[in-house]
N, C-alpha and C positions, 0 to 999 in steps of 0.2 A: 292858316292857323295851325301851329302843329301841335297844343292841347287847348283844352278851353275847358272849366268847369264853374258852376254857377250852384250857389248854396242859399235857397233863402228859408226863414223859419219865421212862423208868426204866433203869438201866446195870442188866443181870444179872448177865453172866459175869465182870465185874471191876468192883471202885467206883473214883469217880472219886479221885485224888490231888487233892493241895491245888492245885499251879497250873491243873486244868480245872476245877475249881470255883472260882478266881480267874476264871479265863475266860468260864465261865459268866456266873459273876455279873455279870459286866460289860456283860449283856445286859440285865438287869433288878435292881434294886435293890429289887425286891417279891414276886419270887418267893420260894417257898420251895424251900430247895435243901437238899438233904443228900449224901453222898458215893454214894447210889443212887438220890436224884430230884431233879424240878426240877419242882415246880409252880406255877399263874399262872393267874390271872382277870383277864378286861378288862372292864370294862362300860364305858369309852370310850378310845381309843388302840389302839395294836398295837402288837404285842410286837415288838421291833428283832430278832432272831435271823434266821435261818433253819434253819426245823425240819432240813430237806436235810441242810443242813453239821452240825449239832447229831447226827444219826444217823451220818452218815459218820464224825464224831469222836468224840464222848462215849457214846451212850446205843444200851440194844440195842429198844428201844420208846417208841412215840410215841402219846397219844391227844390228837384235836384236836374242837371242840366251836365250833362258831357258830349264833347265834342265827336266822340266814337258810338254815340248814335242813346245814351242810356239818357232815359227819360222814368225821373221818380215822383210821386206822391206819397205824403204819409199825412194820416189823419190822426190826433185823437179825440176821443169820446168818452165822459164818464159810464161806467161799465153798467149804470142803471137806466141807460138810452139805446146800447146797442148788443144784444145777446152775442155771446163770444160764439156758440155753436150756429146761431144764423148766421154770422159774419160767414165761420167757416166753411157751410154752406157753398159760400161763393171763390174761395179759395183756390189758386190753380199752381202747383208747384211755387218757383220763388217769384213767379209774377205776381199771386197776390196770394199774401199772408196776415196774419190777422193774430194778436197775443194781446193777455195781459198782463198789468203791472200794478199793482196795489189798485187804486179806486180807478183805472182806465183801461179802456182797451183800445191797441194801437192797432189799424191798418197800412200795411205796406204796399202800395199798387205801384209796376214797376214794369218798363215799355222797351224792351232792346228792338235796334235797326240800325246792324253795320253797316249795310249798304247804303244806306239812305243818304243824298245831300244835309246837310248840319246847317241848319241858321236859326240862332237863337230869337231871333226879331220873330219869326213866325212861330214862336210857340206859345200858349196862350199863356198870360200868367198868372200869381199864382190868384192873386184880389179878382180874375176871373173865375178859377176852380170854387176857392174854399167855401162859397156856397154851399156846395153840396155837402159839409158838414154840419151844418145846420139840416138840412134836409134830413139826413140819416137819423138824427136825432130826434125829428117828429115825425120815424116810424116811415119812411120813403126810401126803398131798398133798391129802386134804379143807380144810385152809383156804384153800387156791389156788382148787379148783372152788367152792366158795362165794361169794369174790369174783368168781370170772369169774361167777358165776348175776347175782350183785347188779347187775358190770359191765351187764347185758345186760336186767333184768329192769326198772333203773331208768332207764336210758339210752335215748333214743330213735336206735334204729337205721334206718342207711338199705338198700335192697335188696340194697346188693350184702354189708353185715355179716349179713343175716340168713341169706345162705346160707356161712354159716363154719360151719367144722365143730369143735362143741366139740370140746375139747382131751378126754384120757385119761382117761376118769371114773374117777375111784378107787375101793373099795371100802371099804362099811359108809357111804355117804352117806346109808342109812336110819338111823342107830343115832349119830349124834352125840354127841361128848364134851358134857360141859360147857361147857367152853372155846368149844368151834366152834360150842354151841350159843348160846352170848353173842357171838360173834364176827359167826352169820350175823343176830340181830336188832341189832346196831349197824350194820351194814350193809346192812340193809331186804331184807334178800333174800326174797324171796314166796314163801311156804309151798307154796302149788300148785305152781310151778317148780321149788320144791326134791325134791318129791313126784314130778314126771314125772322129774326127772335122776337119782333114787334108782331109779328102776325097772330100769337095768340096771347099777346098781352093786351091784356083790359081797357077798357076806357076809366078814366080817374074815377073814382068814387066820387059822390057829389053826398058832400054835409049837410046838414041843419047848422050851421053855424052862422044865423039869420040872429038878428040883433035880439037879443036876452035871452037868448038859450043857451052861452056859455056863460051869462051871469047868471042866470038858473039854475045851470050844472055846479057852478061852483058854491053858490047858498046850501044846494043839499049834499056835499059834501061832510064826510060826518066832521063833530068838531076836535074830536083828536087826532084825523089827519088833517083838518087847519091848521093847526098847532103845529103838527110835524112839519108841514110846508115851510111855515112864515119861519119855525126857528133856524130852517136851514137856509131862508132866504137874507137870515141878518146875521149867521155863520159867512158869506160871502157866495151861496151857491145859487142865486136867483138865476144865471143863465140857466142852469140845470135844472131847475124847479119850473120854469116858462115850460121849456120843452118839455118836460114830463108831464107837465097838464096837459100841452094841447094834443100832445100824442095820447095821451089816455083820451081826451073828450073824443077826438076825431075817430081815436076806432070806435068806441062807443055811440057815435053820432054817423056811422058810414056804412052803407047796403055789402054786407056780404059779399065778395069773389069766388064762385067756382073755380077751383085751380084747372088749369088746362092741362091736357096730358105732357108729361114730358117727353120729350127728344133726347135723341142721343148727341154729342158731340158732329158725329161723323155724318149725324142727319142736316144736323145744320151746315156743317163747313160743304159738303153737295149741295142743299141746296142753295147756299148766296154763291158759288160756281155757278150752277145755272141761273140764277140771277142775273149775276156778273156776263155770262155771256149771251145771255137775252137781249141785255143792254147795248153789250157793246156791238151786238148785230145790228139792233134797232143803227144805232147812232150810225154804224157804217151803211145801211142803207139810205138813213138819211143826208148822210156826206155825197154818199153817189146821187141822190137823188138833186140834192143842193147843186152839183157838179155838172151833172146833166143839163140843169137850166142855168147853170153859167153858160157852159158850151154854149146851148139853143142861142140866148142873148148874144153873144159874142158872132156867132151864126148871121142872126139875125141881122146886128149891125154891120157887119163886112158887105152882107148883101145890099143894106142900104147905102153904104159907101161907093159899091161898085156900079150901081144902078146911076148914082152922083154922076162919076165917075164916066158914064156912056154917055152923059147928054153932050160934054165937052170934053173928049177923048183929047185931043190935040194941045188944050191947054194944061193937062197931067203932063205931058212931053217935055212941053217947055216948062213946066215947073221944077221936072227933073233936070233937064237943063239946066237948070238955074242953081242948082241944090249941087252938083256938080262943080257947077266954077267954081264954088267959095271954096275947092279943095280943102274942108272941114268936115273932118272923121263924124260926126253929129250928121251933118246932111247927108253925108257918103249912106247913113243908117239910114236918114228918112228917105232918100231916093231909091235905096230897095225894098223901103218897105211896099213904094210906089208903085214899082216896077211888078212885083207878087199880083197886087193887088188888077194894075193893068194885063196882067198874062193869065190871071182868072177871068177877067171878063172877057179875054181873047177864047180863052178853050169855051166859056157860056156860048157865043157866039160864033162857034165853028171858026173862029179866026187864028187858029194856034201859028199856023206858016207865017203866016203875015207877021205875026208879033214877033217870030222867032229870028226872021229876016233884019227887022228891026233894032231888036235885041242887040245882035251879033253884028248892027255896025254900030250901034255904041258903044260896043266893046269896045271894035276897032280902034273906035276916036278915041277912047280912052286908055288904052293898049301902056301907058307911060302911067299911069295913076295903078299902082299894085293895092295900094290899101283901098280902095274901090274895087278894085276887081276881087279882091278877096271877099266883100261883103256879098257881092253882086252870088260868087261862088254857093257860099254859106247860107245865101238866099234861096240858092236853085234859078236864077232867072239868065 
């Protein structure tokens, strides 16, 4: 494949009317577009848009796909669900960037790996990820620290990024959704790092959100922020308004976090190294060990074969006789495997002369067969 790139865009919280989809389209005449996406494959050219303005106007998701290893996300969020200086918080050079635009704020999460094999079939897509925009919006900042792990895990940093001090670790970064868990392998985030950053991340908070406590909460809500609700919910902002309730109730309804001391960068990327290679000792001891008791087994049964093998030494002979006439390179194989097999129970039994005698006039007899002889060689017998 010598380019590949892959453009898809989704509107959530409202579909597109007819003139942004006149707009749209005016950007490509091959995509396929519907009033809640826009999708587009290149395999030569690029696409005339820019995804940027495409996010800032139409669409609340963005997955981007190139065949030289670039792997993008972009999210947006109404800017009264996700604080621009928390976003930026989690920010790491142009890996992940974070802006607003009138009522939104856009995130940019963005994954290079030239090296890498490219196959589009194995990356997850996007109706896997965009969960996690929904997440973000009821106040759940594990897809932020994910990207920042990615930012830092794929990025090569200089001395003075590795003494930064991660951002707010969230909690439950042991216990991933779905979502986050598609999110953080489209963005290569490295399991050991994600492993060390989960160690002083929290267990989830656990709610009161037991049946009539959030229709309790919302009875004494006073009633000129009812009012402000509902007029913005028949404005068309009801997705906006959901989340902004339940993220209000849930902090209000959720036990406090001690924040954990922060780490540095350079803390973490050592320790999932020595993670990473705790691991891969363990495993290769366990390969050797796995390896070992093949041997033993394989050990084992040779010995039970050869044991066979001594009750009627004389009918193995004529077996290889036999395996011989058919002058078929297959038997020429199984009659030295025979032969190994018979010249080990010869040295078991102090008979190596004997056998070697033996040996050496079936050579003889076969002296015109080279492609035997050459097994027989390559065998040692």
């Amino acid at each position: 494949m010598s380019e590949y790139q892959y453009y898809e865009f989704l509107a959530i919280d409202r579909p597109l009317d007819d003139r942004q989809r006149a707009e749209v389209r005016s950007l490509s005449t091959r995509a396929r577009i519907t009033a809640t996406s826009f999708v587009n494959e290149y395999h030569w050219g690029n696409f005339r848009g820019d995804p940027n303005r495409m996010m800032e106007r139409y669409y609340d998701a963005h997955l981007y796909l190139a065949n030289w290893g670039t792997q993008r996300i972009m999210l947006r969020l109404p800017r009264g669900l996700l604080d621009i200086d928390v976003a930026r918080d989690y920010c790491v050079g142009d890996q992940v960037t974070a802006w607003t635009t009138g009522e939104y704020l856009v995130l940019d999460l963005t994954s290079e790996d030239e090296a890498g094999d490219f196959d589009p079939d194995a990356c997850p897509p996007l109706s896997a990820i965009v969960g996690v925009r929904a997440e973000l919006a009821a106040g759940d900042l594990r897809p932020l620290h994910l990207a920042w792990l990615a930012g830092h895990g794929t990025a090569e940093t200089d001395e003075y990024a590795d003494q930064d001090l991660e951002p707010p670790v969230p909690p439950g970064l042991a216990a991933l959704t779905a979502a986050q868990r598609a999110l953080a392998d489209f963005l290569r985030v490295d399991d050991d790092l994600l492993a060390i950053a989960a160690q002083t991340s929290a267990p989830l908070a656990e709610t009161t959100d037991v049946p009539g406590h959030l229709a309790a909460w919302v009875q004494d809500l006073p009633v000129a922020e009812k009012n402000r609700l509902l007029l913005r919910v028949a404005e068309d902002h009801a997705v906006t308004v959901r989340a902004e309730m339940l993220r209000r109730f849930h902090n209000e309804h959720s036990t406090p976090i001690a924040s954990p001391p922060r780490r540095t960068v350079a803390d973490l990327l050592d320790a999932a190294r020595r993670r990473r290679g705790d691991r891969e000792r363990r495993m290769a001891a366990r390969r050797a060990e796995q390896q070992a008791r093949r041997q033993q087994d394989r050990s084992l049964a040779r010995e039970k074969r050869i044991d066979e093998l001594a009750r009627d030494e004389e009918a193995t002979w004529s077996q290889i006789d036999a395996m011989i006439a058919t002058r078929k390179p297959r038997e020429y194989d199984a009659a030295a495997a025979l032969l190994t097999e018979l010249q080990t129970l010869a040295e078991r039994d102090g008979r190596r002369d004997a056998f070697t005698q033996r040996c050496l006039a079936l050579r003889h007899t076969h002296a015109r067969k080279p492609r035997l002889i050459e097994r027989l060689d390559r065998a040692g017998v």
